[in-house]
C-alpha positions in Angstrom: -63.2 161.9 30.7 -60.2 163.5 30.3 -57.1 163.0 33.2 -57.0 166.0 33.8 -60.8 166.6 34.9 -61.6 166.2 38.6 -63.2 163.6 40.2 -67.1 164.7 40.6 -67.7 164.3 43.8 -72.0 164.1 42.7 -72.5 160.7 41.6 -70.3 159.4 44.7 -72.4 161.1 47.2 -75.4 160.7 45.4 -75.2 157.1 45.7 -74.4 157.2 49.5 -76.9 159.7 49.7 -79.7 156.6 48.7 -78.8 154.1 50.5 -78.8 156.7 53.6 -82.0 157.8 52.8 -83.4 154.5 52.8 -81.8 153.3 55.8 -82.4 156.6 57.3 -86.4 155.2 56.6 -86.0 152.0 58.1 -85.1 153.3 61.6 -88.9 155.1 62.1 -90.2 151.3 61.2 -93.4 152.6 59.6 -95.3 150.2 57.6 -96.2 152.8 55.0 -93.3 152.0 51.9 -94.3 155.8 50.7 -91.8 157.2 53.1 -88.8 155.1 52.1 -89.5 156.1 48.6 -89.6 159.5 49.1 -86.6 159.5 50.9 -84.7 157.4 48.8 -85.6 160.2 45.7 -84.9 163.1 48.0 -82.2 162.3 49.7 -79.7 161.2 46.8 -80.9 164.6 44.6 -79.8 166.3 47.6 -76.7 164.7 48.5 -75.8 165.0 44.5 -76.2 168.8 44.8 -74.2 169.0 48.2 -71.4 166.8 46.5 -71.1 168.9 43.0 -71.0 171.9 45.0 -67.8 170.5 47.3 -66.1 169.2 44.2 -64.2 172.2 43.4 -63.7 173.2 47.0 -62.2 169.9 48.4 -58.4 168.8 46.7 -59.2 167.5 43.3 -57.8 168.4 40.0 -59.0 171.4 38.4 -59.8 173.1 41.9 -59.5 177.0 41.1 -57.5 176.2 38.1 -55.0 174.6 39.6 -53.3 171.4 38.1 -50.9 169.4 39.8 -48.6 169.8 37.2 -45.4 169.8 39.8 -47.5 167.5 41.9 -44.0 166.0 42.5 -43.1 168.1 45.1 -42.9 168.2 49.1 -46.4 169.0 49.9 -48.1 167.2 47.4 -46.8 163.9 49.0 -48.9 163.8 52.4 -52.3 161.8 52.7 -54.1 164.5 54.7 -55.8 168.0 54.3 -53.1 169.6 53.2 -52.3 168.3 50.0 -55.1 169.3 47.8 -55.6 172.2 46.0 -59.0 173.3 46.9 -60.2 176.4 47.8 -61.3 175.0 51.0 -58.4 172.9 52.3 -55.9 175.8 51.9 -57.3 177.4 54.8 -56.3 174.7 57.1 -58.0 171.5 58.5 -59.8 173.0 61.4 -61.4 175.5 58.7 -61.7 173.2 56.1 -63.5 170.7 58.3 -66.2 173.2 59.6 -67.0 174.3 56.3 -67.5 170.8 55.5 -69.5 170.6 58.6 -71.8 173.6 58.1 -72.2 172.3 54.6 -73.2 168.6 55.4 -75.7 170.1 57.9 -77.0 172.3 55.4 -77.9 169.5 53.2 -79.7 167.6 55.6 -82.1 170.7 56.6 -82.7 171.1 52.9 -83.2 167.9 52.4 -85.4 167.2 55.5 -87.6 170.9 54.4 -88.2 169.4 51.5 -89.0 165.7 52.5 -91.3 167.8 54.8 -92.4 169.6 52.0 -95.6 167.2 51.0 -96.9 168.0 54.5 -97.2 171.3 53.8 -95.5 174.9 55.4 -95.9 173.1 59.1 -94.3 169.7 57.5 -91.3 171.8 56.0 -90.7 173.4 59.6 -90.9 170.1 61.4 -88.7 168.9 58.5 -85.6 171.4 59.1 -84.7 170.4 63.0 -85.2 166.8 62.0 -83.0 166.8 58.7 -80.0 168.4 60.6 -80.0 165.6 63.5 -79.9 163.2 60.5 -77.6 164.7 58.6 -74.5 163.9 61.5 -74.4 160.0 60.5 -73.6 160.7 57.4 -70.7 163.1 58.3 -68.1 160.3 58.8 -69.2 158.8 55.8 -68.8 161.9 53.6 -65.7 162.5 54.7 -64.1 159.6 54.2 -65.0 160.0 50.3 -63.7 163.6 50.7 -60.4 162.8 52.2 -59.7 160.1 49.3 -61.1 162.9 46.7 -58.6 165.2 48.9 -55.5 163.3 47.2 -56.5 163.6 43.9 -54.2 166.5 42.3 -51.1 165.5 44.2 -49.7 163.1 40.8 -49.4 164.1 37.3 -52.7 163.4 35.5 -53.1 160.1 33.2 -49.6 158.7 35.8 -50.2 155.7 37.7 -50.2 157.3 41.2 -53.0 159.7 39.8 -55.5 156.5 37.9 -54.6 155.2 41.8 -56.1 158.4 43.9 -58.9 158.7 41.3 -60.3 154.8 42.1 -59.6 155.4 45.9 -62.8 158.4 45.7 -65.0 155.2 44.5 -62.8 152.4 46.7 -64.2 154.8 49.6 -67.8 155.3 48.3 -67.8 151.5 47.8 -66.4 150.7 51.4 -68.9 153.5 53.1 -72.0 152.2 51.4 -71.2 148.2 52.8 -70.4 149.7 56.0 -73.7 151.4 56.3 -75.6 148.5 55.1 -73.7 146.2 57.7 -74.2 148.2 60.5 -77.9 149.1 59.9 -79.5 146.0 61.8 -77.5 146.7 64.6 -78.5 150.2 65.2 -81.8 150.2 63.2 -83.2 146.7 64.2 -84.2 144.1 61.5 -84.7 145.8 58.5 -87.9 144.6 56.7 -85.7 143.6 53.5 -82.3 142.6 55.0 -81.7 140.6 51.9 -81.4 144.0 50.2 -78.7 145.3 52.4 -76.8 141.8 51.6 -76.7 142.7 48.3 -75.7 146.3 48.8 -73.0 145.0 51.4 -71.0 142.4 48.8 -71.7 144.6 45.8 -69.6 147.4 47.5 -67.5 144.9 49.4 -66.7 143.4 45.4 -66.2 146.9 44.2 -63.3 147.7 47.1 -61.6 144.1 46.4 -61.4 144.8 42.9 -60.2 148.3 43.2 -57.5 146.5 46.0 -56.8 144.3 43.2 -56.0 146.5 40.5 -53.8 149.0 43.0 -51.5 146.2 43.8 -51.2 145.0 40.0 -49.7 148.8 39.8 -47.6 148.6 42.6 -46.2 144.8 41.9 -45.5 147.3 38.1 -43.9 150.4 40.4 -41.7 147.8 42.2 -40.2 145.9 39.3 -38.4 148.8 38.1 -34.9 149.2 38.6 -33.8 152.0 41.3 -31.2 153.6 39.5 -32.2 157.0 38.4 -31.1 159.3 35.4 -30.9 162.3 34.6 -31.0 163.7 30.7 -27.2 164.6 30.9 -26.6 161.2 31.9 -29.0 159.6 29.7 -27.4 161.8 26.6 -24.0 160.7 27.9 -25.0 156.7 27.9 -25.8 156.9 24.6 -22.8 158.7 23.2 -20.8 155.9 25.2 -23.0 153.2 23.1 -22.4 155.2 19.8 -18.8 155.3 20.4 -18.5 151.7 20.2 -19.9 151.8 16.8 -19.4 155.4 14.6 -22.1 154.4 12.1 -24.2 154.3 14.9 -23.7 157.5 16.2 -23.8 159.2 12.3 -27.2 157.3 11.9 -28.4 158.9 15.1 -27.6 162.3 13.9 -29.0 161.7 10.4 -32.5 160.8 11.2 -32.9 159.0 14.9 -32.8 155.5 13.8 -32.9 153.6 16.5 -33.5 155.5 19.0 -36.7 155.6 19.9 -38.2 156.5 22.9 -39.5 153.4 23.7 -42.1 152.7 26.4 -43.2 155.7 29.0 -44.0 155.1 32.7 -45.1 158.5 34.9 -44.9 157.3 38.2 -46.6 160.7 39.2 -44.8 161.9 42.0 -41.1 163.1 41.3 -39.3 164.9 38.7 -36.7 162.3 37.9 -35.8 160.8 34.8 -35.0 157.3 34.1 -33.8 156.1 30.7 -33.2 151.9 30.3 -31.0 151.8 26.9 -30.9 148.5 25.3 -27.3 148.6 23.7 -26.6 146.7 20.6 -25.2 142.9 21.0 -22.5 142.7 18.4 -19.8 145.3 17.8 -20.1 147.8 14.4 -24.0 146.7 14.2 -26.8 148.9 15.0 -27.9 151.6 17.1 -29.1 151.5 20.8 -32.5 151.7 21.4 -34.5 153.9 24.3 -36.5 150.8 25.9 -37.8 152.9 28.4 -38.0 156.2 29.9 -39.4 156.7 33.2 -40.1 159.9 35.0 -41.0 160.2 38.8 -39.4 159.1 42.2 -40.0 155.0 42.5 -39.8 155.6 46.4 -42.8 158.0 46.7 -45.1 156.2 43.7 -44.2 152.9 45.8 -45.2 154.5 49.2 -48.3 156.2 47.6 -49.5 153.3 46.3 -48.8 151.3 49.9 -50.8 153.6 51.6 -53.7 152.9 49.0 -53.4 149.4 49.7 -53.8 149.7 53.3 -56.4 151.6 53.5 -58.2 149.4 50.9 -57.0 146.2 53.1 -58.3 147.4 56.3 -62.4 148.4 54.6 -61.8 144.7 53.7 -61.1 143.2 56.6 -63.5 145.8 58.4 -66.3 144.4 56.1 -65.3 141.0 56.5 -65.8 141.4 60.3 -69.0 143.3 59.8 -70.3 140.7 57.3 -70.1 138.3 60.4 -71.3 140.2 63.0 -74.5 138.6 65.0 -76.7 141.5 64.1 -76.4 140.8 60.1 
C-alpha cells in the first residue's frame, strides 16, 4: 500500500464491529447459538460499510485530495479534531461529532433492520428501534479509532511521525477490542465462552504492546539525533569550508560529485528544517567530505508527536492490565 494512501477505516471497524456483535448476543443470554451467528456476520458487514464510508470524511490522507504535503505546519501539529483534512472535521468538532453521531446510529438501525430481516417486515420494524439503542456502546469505541485515524495526514507520508499515526488507527482498534472483551462479564454476566474473550483480550492487549514497542524504538531513533539544525545555505557553506582545506577536493566536487553523497535520509515528518551531518575528511589534501546524513523536520515536534503516541498506548496498557484483573474476568 502506498504512504500516501489513507488508512481504511473498514477492516478496523469491521473487526470491532464482530466482536460487538457477538458480545452484543451474549447480553439477551439465549441458549439458541443462531443468534450470535447471525450477529457476528451482520454486524461486522455493517460496521465495514459504516467505516469505508467515514474514511474519507474523518482526517486521513487522501481526504478530498488533500495530502499533507506541508503537514509541517501550525495546525497540523495538535492531536484533536482539528488537524485532519476531512471533509467532516473542517466543519468543527461539535459538527463533526454529530455527523459521526447520526452516522453510527444509522448503522446500527441498518444493521438491526436487517438482523430483523429473517423475521420478516414486523422483525425488520422491531429491528430498527432496537439497533439504534445498541448502536450507543459502540460510539466511544468508534471514536477512539476515529480520533487516532484523525492524525493521520498531519506528517509527510512514508516519515516516521506518519508510519507512527498510521499504527496508532490499529494500536486503537486493538486497545478497544480488549476493552470490550474485558468489560463484557461485568456488564453482560458470565459469558457462556469466557475463555474466548481471554483470547480476544491478550491478542489485542499483544497487538497494543507491540505497536508500544515499535513507537518507542522510533522515538529512542528521533532522540539520538543531534539538535543543531541546518539550513541549505549553511549546509552549502560547511562544505565549501571542508573543500577549502583541500582544493582537489573541491575541483572533484565540481567535476562529478565524488564524495558527496547524500548519505542516509530521515523525515521526521513534521517541520521544514533541514539538517545536514558532514563527515569531513581525517588527513589534510586527501579526500572529499561525505553527506552522512540529511535530515528534514523539527526534532522537537517528531519527539513530542511520538510522546503523545506513547502515552496513549501506555495508558490502554495499563488500562488493560487493570481490566485483565478485575473480579468480574
Amino acid at each position: 500500500m502506498s504512504p500516501d494512501a489513507p488508512v481504511s477505516l473498514a477492516l478496523p471497524f469491521g473487526a470491532i464491529g464482530l466482536v460487538g456483535g457477538w458480545l452484543t448476543a451474549d447480553s439477551f443470554h439465549l441458549p439458541d447459538r443462531s443468534f450470535h451467528c447471525l450477529l457476528a456476520g451482520v454486524t461486522p458487514v455493517v460496521a465495514g460499510l459504516l467505516g469505508h464510508y467515514l474514511t474519507g470524511r474523518i482526517g486521513g490522507v487522501g481526504s478530498d485530495g488533500a495530502a499533507a504535503s506541508s503537514a509541517g505546519a501550525g495546525w497540523a501539529d495538535g492531536a484533536g479534531w482539528a488537524d485532519g483534512p476531512g471533509r467532516w472535521t473542517r466543519r468543527g468538532p461539535i459538527a463533526a461529532s454529530l455527523l459521526v453521531l447520526w452516522a453510527i446510529v444509522v448503522a446500527g438501525v441498518v444493521n438491526g433492520m436487517t438482523v430483523g430481516l429473517v423475521l420478516g417486515p414486523a422483525g425488520m420494524i422491531i429491528g430498527a428501534p432496537f439497533g439504534a439503542v445498541f448502536s450507543l456502546p459502540f460510539v466511544p469505541a468508534l471514536a477512539a479509532v476515529l480520533l487516532a485515524a484523525n492524525r493521520v495526514g498531519r506528517a509527510r507520508a512514508g516519515s516516521i511521525v506518519a508510519r507512527a499515526d498510521r499504527r496508532a488507527v490499529w494500536s486503537a482498534t486493538a486497545a478497544v477490542i480488549a476493552a470490550a472483551a474485558l468489560m463484557a462479564p461485568a456488564l453482560f454476566g458470565k459469558p457462556a465462552m469466557p475463555e474466548v474473550g481471554r483470547v480476544v483480550a491478550a491478542l489485542g492487549i499483544a497487538v497494543v504492546g507491540a505497536v508500544f514497542m515499535v513507537d518507542a524504538v522510533a522515538l529512542a531513533k528521533v532522540l539520538a539525533l543531534p539538535r543543531r539544525e541546518m539550513g541549505a545555505g549553511a549546509m552549502m557553506e560547511e562544505m565549501g569550508e571542508v573543500e577549502g582545506e583541500d582544493g582537489g577536493a573541491r575541483s572533484g566536487a565540481r567535476a562529478g560529485g565524488r564524495g558527496t553523497g547524500m548519505g542516509e535520509k530521515i523525515d521526521l515528518g513534521l517541520g521544514d528544517e533541514v539538517q545536514v551531518e558532514v563527515v569531513r575528511p581525517t588527513h589534510a589534501y586527501r579526500g572529499a567530505p561525505q553527506i552522512a546524513r540529511v535530515v528534514r523536520g523539527s526534532r522537537e515536534r517528531a519527539a513530542g508527536a511520538l510522546r503523545a503516541g506513547l502515552a496513549r498506548g501506555g495508558i490502554a496498557l495499563a488500562v488493560g492490565a487493570a481490566l485483565w484483573g478485575g473480579p468480574w474476568t
